[in-house]
VOTIDREN-581640 format. One line per 8 residues: number of its first residue (from 1); for each residue y, x, z of C-alpha. Coordinates in steps of 0.001 Angstrom, whole numbers, plus 500000, padded with zeros to 6 digits. Layout:
NUM	Y X Z | ...
This chain:
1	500000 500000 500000 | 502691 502802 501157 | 501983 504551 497553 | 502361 500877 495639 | 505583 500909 497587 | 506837 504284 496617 | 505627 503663 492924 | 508034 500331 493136
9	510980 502256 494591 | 511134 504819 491810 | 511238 501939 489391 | 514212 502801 486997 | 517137 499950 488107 | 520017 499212 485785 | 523376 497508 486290 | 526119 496887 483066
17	529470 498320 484450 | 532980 496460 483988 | 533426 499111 481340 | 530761 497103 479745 | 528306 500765 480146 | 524882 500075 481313 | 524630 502632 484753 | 520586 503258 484857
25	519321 505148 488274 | 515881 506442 487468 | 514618 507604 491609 | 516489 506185 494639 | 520320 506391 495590 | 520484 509009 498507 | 523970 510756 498231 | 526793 507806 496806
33	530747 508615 496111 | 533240 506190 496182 | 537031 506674 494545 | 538937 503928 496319 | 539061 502302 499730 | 538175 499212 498868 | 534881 500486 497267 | 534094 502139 500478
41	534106 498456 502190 | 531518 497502 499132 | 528852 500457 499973 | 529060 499703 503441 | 529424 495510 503006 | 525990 496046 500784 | 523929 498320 503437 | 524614 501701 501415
49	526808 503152 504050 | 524653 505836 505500 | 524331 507157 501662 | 528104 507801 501501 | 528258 511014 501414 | 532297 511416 500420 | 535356 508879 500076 | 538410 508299 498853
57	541553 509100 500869 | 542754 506102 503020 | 538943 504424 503334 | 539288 503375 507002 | 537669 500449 507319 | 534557 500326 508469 | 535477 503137 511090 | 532708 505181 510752
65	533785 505718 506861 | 536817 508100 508483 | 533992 510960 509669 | 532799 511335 505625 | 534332 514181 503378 | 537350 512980 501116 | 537605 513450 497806 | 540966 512785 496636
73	542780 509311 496422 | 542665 506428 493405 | 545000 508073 491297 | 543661 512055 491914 | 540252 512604 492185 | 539245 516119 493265 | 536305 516102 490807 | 535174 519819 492100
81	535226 518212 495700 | 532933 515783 494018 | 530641 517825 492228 | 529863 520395 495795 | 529215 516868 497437 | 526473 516453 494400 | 525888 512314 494723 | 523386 510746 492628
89	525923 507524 492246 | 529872 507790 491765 | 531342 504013 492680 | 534807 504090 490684 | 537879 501897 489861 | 538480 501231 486534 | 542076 500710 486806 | 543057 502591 489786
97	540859 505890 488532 | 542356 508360 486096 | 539983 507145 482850 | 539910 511001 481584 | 538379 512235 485313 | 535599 509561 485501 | 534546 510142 481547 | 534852 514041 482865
105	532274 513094 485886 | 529876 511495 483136 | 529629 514432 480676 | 528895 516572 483528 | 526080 514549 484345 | 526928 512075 487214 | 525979 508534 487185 | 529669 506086 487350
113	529987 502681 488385 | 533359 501819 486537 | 534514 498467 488788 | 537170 495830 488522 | 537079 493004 490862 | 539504 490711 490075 | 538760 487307 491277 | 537042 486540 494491
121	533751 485956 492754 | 533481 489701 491973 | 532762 490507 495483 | 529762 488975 496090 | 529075 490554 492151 | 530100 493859 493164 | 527726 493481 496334 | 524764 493113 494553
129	525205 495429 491736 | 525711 497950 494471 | 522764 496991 496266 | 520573 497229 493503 | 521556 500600 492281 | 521881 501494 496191 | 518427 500011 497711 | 519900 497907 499753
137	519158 495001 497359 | 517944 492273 500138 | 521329 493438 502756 | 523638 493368 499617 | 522659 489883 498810 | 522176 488097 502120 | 526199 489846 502262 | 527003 487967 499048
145	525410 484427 499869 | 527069 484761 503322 | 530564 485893 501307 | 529804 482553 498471 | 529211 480316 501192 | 532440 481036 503428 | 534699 480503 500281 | 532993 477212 498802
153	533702 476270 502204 | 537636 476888 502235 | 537511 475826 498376 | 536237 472237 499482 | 538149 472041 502758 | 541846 472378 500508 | 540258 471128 497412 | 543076 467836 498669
161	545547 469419 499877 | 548798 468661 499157 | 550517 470960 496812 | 553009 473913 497920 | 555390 475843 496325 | 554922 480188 497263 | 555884 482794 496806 | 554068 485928 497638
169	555947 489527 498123 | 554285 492698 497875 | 557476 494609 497815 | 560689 493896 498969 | 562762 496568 497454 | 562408 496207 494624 | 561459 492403 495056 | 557839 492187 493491
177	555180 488790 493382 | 551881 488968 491402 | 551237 486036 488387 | 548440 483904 488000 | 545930 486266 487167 | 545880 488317 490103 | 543104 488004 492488 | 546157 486653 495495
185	547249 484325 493264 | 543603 482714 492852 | 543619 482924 496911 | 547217 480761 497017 | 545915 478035 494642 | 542142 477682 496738 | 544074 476886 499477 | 546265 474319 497674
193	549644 476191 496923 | 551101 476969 493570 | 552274 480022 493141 | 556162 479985 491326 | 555575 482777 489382 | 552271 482097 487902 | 553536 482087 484423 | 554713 485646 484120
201	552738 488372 481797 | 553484 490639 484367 | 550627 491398 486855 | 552872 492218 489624 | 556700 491502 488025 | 559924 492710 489654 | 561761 489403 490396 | 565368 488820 491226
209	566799 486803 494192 | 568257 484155 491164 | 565038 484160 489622 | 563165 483505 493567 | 565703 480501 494158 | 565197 479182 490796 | 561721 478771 491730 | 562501 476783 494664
217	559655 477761 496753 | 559156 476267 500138 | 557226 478523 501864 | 557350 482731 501743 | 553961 485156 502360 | 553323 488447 502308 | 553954 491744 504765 | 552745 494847 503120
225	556008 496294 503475 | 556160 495188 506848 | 554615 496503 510499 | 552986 493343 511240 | 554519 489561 511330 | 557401 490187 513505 | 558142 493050 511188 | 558073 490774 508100
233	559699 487617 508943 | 562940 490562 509857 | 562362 491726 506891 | 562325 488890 505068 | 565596 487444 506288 | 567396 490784 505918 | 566492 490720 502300 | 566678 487025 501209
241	570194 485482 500644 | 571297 481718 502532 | 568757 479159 500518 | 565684 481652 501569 | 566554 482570 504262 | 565302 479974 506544 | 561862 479268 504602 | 558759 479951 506517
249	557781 483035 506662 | 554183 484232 507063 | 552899 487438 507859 | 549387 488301 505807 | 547487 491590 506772 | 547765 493206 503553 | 544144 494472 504301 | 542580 491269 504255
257	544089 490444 501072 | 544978 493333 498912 | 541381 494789 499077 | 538522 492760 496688 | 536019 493236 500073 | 534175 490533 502255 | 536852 490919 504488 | 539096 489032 502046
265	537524 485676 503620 | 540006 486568 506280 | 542887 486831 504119 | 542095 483566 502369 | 541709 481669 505830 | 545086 483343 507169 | 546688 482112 503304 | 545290 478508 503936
273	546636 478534 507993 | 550245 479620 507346 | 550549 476898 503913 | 548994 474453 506645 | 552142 475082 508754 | 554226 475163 505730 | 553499 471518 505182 | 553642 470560 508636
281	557301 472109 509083 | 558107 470033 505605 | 556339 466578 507009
């Protein structure tokens, strides 16, 4: 039985990238690199953590990812750093990753995951690719029928709800928002707002106070500019002029939000609280 076992492990496994590239692992993960934070979350969120053997810069979440070699940040990957660290699986960004460095990683001979999770069912996607090229197939899914369940269950709580008008800042100086194809804006309209500046090309447009009170949004979220919601609701009316001013305004950990990780259920419950108070303040 153990050898049937072994024989079944060392089955070739294959997962088709978000390049569109068809990553093929021919013995068992043991040594995994990941080039952004919020991939870190993924290894660990799909039971690969112990096979992390370096990170990007700024992966501190879960804590125990802040005691593994980095290897650079999104934008500069050390790929020599990578290479000493010799990983049998490279979990990249296909965005945030410089596209020259991760095609570099490939002709030397490394195995990349090229990722880009950007709606909220990518997560529980992302979980079980990783699992499968990881191992950890049967943690990586129970992790991504717990993550499906949790959000069908906000989806039909504020599938009624009546309708708000936000607007979400990422920046404040300059004033940026995200449209209606970024993975926040999906969050805003499960929990029954509308986000004002859906329509834009832009994925994160630079907007200007006229263009904000032409909206005519009636409530304000956001904070990763800010030091927490004290921080941001200061901010907030510092920045905004008399017809903004007073709008709610609601403090979102940018972590629960900003990163594509099961931790984003979080983000989407603290989304669907503060539109909650929104519409009680408006009656």
């Amino acid at each position: 039985m153990a050898v049937g076992c072994a024989l079944a492990a060392a089955q070739p496994v294959s997962v088709k990238d978000d390049r569109g590239r068809v990553v093929t692992i021919n013995r068992p993960v043991q040594r995994i690199v990941t080039l952004a934070p919020h991939l870190t979350e993924l290894a660990y969120a799909a039971g690969a953590g112990e096979k992390l053997v370096g990170v990007a810069r700024h992966s501190d979440y879960p804590p125990a990812a802040a005691g593994i070699p980095q290897v650079g940040d999104a934008i500069r990957v050390d790929v020599e750093a990578i290479l000493a660290l010799k990983p049998d699986l490279v979990l990249a960004w296909r965005s945030g990753n410089p596209p020259a460095e991760l095609v570099r990683l490939e002709q030397i001979g490394l195995s990349v995951l090229a990722t880009e999770p950007g709606r909220l069912s990518d997560v529980p996607r992302l979980l079980r690719a990783i699992g499968t090229l990881a191992g950890s197939g049967g943690h990586a899914q129970m992790a991504a029928t717990d993550f499906e369940g949790e959000i069908q269950a906000l989806r039909e709580r504020y599938a009624k709800a009546r309708r708000i008008r936000v607007f979400y800042v990422i920046w404040h100086k300059p004033l940026l928002t995200v449209n209606g194809a970024h993975l926040i804006s999906e969050i805003i309209s499960l929990c029954g707002g509308e986000n004002v500046f859906a329509d834009l090309g832009q994925l994160t447009p630079n907007i200007t106070l006229e263009a904000l009170i032409a909206a005519r949004p009636a409530a304000i979220l956001g904070g990763a500019s800010a030091g927490g919601a004290k921080g941001f609701a200061e901010q907030w009316r510092a920045t905004a002029v008399p017809p903004l001013r007073d709008l709610p305004a609601h403090y979102i950990d940018p972590d629960l939000i900003q990163r594509p990780t099961p931790r984003i259920v979080g983000g989407v419950k603290a989304v669907c609280s503060a539109l909650e108070d929104a519409r009680r303040s408006r009656g």
